[in-house]
C-alpha positions in Angstrom: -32.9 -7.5 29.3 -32.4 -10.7 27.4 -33.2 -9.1 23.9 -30.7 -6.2 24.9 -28.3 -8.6 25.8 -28.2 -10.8 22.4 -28.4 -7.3 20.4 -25.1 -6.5 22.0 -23.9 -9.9 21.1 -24.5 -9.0 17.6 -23.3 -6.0 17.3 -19.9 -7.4 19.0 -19.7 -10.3 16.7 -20.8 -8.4 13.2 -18.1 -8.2 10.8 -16.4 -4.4 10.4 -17.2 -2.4 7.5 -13.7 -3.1 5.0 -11.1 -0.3 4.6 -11.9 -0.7 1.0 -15.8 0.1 1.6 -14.9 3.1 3.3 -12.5 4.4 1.3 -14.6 4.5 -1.7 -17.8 6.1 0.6 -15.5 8.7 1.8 -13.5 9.2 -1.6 -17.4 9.7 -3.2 -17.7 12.5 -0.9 -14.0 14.5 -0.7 -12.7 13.1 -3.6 -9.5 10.6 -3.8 -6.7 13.1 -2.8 -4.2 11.7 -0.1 -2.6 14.8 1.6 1.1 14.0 2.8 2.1 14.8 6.0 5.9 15.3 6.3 7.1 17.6 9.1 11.1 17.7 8.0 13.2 20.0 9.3 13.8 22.7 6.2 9.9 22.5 6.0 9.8 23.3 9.8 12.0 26.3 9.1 9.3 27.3 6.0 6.9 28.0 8.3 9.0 29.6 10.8 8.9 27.5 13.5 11.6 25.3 15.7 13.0 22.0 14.2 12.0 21.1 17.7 9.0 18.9 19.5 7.1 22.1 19.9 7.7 22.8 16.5 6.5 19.2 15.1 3.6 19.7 17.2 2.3 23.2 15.8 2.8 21.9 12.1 0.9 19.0 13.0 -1.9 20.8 14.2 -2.4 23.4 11.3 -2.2 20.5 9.1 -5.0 18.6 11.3 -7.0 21.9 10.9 -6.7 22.3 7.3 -7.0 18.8 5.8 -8.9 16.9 8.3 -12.6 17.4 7.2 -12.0 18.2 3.7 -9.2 15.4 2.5 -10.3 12.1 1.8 -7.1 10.5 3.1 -4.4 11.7 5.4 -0.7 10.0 5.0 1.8 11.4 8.0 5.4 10.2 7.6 6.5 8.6 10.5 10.1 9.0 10.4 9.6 12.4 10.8 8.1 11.8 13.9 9.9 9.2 15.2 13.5 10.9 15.1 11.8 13.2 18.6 11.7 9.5 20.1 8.9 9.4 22.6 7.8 12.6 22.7 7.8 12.7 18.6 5.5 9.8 19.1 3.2 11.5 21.6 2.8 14.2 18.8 2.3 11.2 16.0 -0.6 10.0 18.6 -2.7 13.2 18.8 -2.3 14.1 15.7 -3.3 10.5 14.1 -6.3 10.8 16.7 -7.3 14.2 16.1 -7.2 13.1 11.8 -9.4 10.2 12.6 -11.8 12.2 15.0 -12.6 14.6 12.0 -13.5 12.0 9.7 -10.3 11.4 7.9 -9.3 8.4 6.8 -5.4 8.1 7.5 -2.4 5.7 6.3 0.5 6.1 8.8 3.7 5.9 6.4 5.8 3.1 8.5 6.8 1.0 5.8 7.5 -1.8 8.6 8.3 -5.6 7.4 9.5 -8.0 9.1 8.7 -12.0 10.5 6.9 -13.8 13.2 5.8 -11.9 16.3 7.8 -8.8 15.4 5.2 -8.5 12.3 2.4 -9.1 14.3 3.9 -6.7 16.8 3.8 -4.0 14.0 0.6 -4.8 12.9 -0.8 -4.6 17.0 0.8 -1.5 16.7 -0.7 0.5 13.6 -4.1 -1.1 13.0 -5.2 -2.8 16.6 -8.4 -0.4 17.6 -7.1 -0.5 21.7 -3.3 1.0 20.1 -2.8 4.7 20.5 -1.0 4.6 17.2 -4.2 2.7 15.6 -4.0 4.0 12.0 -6.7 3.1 9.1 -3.9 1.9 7.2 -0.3 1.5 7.3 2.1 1.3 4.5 4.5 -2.2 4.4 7.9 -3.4 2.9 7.3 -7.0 1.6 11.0 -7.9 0.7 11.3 -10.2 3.2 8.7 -12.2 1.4 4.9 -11.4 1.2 4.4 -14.4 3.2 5.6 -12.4 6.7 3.4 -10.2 6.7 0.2 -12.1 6.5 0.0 -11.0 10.9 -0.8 -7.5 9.5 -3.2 -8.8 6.8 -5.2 -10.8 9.1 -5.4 -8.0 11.9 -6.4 -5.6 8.8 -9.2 -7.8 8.2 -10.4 -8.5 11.7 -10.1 -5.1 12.5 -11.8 -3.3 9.0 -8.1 -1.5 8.1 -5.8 -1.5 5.8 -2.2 -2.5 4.5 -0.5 -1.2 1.6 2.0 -3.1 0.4 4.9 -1.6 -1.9 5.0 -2.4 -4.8 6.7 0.0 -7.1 7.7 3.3 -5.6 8.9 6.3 -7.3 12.5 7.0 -5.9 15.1 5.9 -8.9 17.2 3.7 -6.1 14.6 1.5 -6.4 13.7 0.9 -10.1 16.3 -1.5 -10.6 15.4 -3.9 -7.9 12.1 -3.8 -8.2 12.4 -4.8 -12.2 14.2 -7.9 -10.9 12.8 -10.8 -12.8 11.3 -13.7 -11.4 11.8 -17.4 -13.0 8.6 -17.3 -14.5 9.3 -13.6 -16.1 7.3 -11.4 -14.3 9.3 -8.5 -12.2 9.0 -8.4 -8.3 6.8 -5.6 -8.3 4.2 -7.0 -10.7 4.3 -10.4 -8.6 3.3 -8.1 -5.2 0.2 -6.4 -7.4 -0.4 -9.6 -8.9 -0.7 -11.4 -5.1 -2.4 -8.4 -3.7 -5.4 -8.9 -6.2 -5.6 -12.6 -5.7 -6.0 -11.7 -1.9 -8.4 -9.3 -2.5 -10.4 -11.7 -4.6 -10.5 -14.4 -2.3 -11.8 -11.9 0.9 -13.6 -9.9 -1.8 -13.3 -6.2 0.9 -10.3 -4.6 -0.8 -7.8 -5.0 2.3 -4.7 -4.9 0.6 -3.5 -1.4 -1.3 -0.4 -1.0 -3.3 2.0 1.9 -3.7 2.5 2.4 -7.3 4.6 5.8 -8.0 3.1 8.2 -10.1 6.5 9.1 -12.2 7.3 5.6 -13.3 7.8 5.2 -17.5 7.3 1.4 -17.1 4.7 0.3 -14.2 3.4 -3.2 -13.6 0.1 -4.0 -14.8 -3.0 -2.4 -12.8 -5.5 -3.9 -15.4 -8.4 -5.0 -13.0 -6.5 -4.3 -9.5 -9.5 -4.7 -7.1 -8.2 -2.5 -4.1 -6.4 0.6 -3.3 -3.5 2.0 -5.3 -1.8 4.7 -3.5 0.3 6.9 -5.9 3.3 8.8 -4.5 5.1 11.7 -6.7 2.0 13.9 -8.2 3.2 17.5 -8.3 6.3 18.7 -7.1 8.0 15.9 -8.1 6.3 15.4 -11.7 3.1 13.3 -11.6 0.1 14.3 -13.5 -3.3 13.9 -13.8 -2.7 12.3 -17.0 -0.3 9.9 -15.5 -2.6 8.3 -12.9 -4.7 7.9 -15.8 -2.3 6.1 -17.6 -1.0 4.0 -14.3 -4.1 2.9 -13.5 -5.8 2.2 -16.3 -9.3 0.2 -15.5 -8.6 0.7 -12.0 -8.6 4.8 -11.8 -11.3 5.3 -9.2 -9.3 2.9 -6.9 -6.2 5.6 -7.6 -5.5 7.8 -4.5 -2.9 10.0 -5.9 -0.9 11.1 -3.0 0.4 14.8 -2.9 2.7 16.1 -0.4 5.1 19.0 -1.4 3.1 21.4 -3.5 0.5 20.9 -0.6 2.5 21.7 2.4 4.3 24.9 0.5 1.6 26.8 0.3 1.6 26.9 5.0 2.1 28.0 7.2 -1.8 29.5 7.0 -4.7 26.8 7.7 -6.8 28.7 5.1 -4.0 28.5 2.3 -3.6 25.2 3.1 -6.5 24.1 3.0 -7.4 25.8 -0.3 -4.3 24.0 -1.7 -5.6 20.9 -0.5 -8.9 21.5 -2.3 -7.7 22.2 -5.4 -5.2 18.9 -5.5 -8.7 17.2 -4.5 -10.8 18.8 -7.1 -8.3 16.7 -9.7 -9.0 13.3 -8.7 -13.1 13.4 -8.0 -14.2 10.2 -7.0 -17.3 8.1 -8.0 
């Protein structure tokens, strides 16, 4: 009994197995596609159903059934559950347990930021293992200064999860911004990569992603990124193979180019999907 006892102890104290680990066991295996998944409303009304709770609920589970065991990540958009309030939430819930319970790995697209408690309330919620919106990962916004949201980086570590900090996204609205030059020259967006590897190297377990779009003409420097970089805007909206190649440089087996649109078009069949799905996959093998 004593034995059993300290066995237990050990297993409760041993450290988790990084996000970073896992990601690259399961991107050797399914390859590094990360399937969007964005119930909006005109898509709701593409595959003929209600822009209704029932509605969010059916897309959600076709898109469990056809991307679950054969997509190395999963990313559903939470705003599109979250405007159903609690019951959009319940859906978000099932469907973020039902992604995990297949052997997915998912982000949940929150893109929360924020100070104090209320970061460490959104990191409870999104990557605590007892929350019923625990994710593998959640995206954050780190304009309110990277500092705030070292609550979510700590739980990510504790907990073996992830945070992927934006860096440079692909929407035009924010090029400008995000270009903004620092005193010592460097724009913001290369100053978040830059911080994100320096974390990564101190707690060597690749805890800390980036967003990086897949579009942009003039990204910040990837060059020896030691974590995930999560690539919005390959296919419908212009990425390529070649440009992930060119984005990430040195880094490209830690590129998870993420594909939403030419994806979801081909529902509302699980099979079609998930031959979609494949072929995105087939693209981006990992190693």
């Amino acid at each position: 009994m004593e034995n059993s006892a300290q066995d237990n102890n050990v297993r409760q104290s041993a450290a988790p197995v990084s996000f970073g680990q896992r990601l690259r066991e399961r991107a050797a295996q399914r390859g590094r596609l990360c399937v969007g998944i964005d119930p909006h409303a005109g898509l709701l009304r593409d595959w003929g159903l209600a822009d209704d709770v029932a509605g969010l609920r059916e897309f959600s589970q076709r898109c469990v059934a056809a991307f679950a065991d054969v997509a190395c990540v999963v990313k559903p958009q939470v705003a599109f559950y979250e405007r159903f309030g609690a019951a959009g939430f319940a859906v978000l819930e099932e469907t973020l347990r039902d992604l995990r319970g297949a052997g997915a790995l998912v982000i949940a697209d929150a893109k929360r930021g924020d100070i104090g408690s209320t970061m460490a309330g959104y990191a409870s919620a999104w990557l605590d293992p007892a929350s019923p919106l625990r994710a593998d990962a959640v995206t954050v916004a780190p304009y309110l200064g990277l500092g705030a949201l070292d609550p979510a980086f700590t739980a990510a570590r504790e907990t073996g999860t992830g945070v992927f900090v934006l860096a440079a996204t692909s929407n035009p609205e924010a090029v400008e911004f995000q270009n903004f030059r620092r005193n010592d020259g460097t724009s913001l967006a290369q100053h978040v990569v830059d911080y994100c590897r320096e974390f990564n190297s101190a707690h060597d377990d690749g805890v800390l992603g980036v967003v990086v779009g897949a579009t942009l003409q003039n990204p910040p420097d990837l060059q020896g990124f030691n974590g995930p970089v999560l690539m919005p805007g390959v296919g419908a909206q212009g990425g390529t193979v070649a440009d992930i190649a060119r984005i990430a440089a040195d880094t490209e087996n830690w590129a998870f180019p993420n594909v939403s649109r030419s994806v979801l078009a081909a529902g509302p069949d699980v099979a079609d999907l998930r031959k979609a799905a494949l072929e995105q996959a087939s693209k981006f093998p990992g190693s």
